[in-house]
Steps between C-alpha positions, in 0.01 A plus 500: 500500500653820366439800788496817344621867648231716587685772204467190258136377630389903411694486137272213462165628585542801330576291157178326559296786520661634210398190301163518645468861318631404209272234448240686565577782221555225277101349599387886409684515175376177429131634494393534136200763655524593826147557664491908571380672788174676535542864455258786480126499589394188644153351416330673763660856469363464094134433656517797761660708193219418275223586792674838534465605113172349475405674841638828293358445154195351488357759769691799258318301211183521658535858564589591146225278343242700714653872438419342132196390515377839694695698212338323225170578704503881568721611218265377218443789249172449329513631187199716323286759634242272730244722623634819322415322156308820289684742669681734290635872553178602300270312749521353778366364886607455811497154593525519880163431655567748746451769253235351261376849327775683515516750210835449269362710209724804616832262395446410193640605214426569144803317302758234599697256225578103627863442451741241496827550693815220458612466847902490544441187626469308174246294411235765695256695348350784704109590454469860548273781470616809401290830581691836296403842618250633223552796286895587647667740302808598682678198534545159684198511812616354848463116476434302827550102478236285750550175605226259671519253751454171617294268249395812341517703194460809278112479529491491892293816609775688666743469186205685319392742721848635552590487126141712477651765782805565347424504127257760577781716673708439167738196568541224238412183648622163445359174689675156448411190606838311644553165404290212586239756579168660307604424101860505487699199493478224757848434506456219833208617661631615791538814684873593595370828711680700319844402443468358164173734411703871522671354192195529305440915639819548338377391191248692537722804511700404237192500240459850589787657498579280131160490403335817632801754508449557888798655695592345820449782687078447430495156564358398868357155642173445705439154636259366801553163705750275328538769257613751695765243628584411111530915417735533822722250334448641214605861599801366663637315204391756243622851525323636192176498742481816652223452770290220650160451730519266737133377607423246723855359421797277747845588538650145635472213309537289759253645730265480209501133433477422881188698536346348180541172650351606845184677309477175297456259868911392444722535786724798459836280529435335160587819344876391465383176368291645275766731380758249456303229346383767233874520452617154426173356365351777302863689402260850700734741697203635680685772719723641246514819371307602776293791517761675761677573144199732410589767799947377485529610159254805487738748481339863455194349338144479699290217693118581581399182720149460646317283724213423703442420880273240456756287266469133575629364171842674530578654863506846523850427648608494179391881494746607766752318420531638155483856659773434751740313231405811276625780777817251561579567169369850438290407225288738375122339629164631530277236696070508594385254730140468489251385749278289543561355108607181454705315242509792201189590573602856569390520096240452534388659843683789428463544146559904462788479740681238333466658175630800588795413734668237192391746226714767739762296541550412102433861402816602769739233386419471132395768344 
């Protein structure tokens, strides 16, 4: 029996373990495939991952697919004239029940031509009526531009009876139905509250000052409800227009479309939805340019803005906000609230009044 040294039994152990490593690299190497380890999510982190988009998306989906079916719902345009059908600037009623016999003989007028205008927006033909000053002599007259509302057109009652008051006062006169509204083209049948709509004003203004020789310094805007929203934008985007009346109008947007919803029996926090999904399903940008543009970009020229107390289809908020933006800015604003009217009823309530203050106002800045 051979004793080894304790120096020589150590030499000897470490050799071993040195073979036991080596044959152990040489197993690995040996391994055509060598089974990885698991790295990244593991099975259950992918399911709690999943639950946490879907608990984020399909709620965000469901949010969107309302605000688009509430859009689809409220912004519908309704093309033709409804219950204004037979109305024309040489005749016409009042359709509101409230005022069943009212006399409109005093705003008609003797001659207007139906004309076609080509929107800029191409493929868009603009039904318009055109009412020229008779007998002028001396030049170009003053020539005021109205735009209607909501769902309505060139033969509402109120389009009439101020195209009656200012005609008579000496202003040419020319009323347009906006797309997807009255006869002009329905281009999706759907309202965009203005922001696609002030295109067609300026149009409008074009044919004149191409077609009808009208300096820029005569041309104003009138427009009520959605129109007065569409002639703010249109006034802030267009600086040929020289002055603008504001009635019944809305400054924000955004405000607007909230309270729509809320008159309509929708929650007011749908108005983003509704916004957005107007966006990205139906390519609408509902809040730009914003009426705020009207009263930014005003410069020296003139605003006129009216309202009354009684308003509950567009807050009388809307009212003093515009006059507080417009002495922010310094813009040069004349304002009458009116009680006791409601939604532009102040035309009608107040007829001599109403004539007089916009025929004032277009005499001072156009003529």
């Amino acid at each position: 029996m051979i004793h080894l040294s304790d120096e020589d039994a150590a030499v000897a152990a470490a050799g071993e373990d040195d073979d036991d490593i080596d044959s152990a690299v040489i197993e690995v190497e040996s391994e055509p495939n060598p089974e990885p380890r698991p790295t990244g999510f593991t099975r259950g982190r992918r399911i709690l991952l999943s639950l946490g988009v879907a608990l984020v998306v399909l709620p965000l989906a469901a949010y969107l697919g309302v605000g688009w079916k509430i859009y689809t719902t409220l912004a519908y345009a309704d093309p033709g004239y409804g219950d204004q059908e037979g109305n024309f600037p040489d005749g016409f009623n009042v359709t509101w029940d409230k005022y069943p016999d009212y006399d409109t003989s005093p705003y008609e007028v003797d001659y207007y031509e139906n004309v076609t205008i080509a929107s800029r927006t191409a493929g868009i033909d603009l039904d318009c009526w055109w009412i020229p000053v008779d007998g002028l002599e001396d030049g170009p007259a003053p020539t005021v531009v109205l735009v209607h509302g909501l769902r309505a057109s060139k033969a509402g009652y109120r389009m009439l009876m101020v195209a009656g008051m200012l005609n008579e006062h000496g202003f040419n006169v020319l009323l347009i139905d906006l797309r997807d509204h009255g006869k002009s083209t329905v281009e999706d049948g759907r309202v965009s509250i203005g922001t696609k709509e002030y295109i067609d004003v300026m149009s409008g203004v074009d044919w004149l000052i191409d077609e009808q020789g009208i300096p820029e310094e005569m041309i104003g805007l009138w427009g009520n409800s959605m129109g007065a929203g569409t002639a703010a934008i249109t006034f802030g985007e267009d600086e040929r227009i020289q002055a603008v009346v504001l009635d019944s109008g809305y400054l924000d947007l955004a405000d607007i479309v909230r309270e729509e919803l809320v008159s309509e029996g929708y929650p007011g926090w749908l108005g983003p939805a509704t916004v957005w999904a107007a966006f990205l399903f139906g390519g609408e940008a509902l809040l730009e340019p914003s009426p705020r543009i009207g009263f930014e970009n005003a410069g020296n020229r003139s605003i006129f803005i009216t309202h009354g107390t009684d308003d509950d289809r567009v807050d009388p908020h809307h009212f003093e906000d515009m006059l507080e933006l417009a002495a922010d800015l310094d813009v040069n604003t004349s304002s009458w609230l009116v009680e006791g009217t409601g939604h532009t009823e102040a035309i009608i309530t107040d007829a001599e009044e109403y004539e007089q203050r916009i025929t004032d106002f277009f005499t001072v800045t156009l003529t």
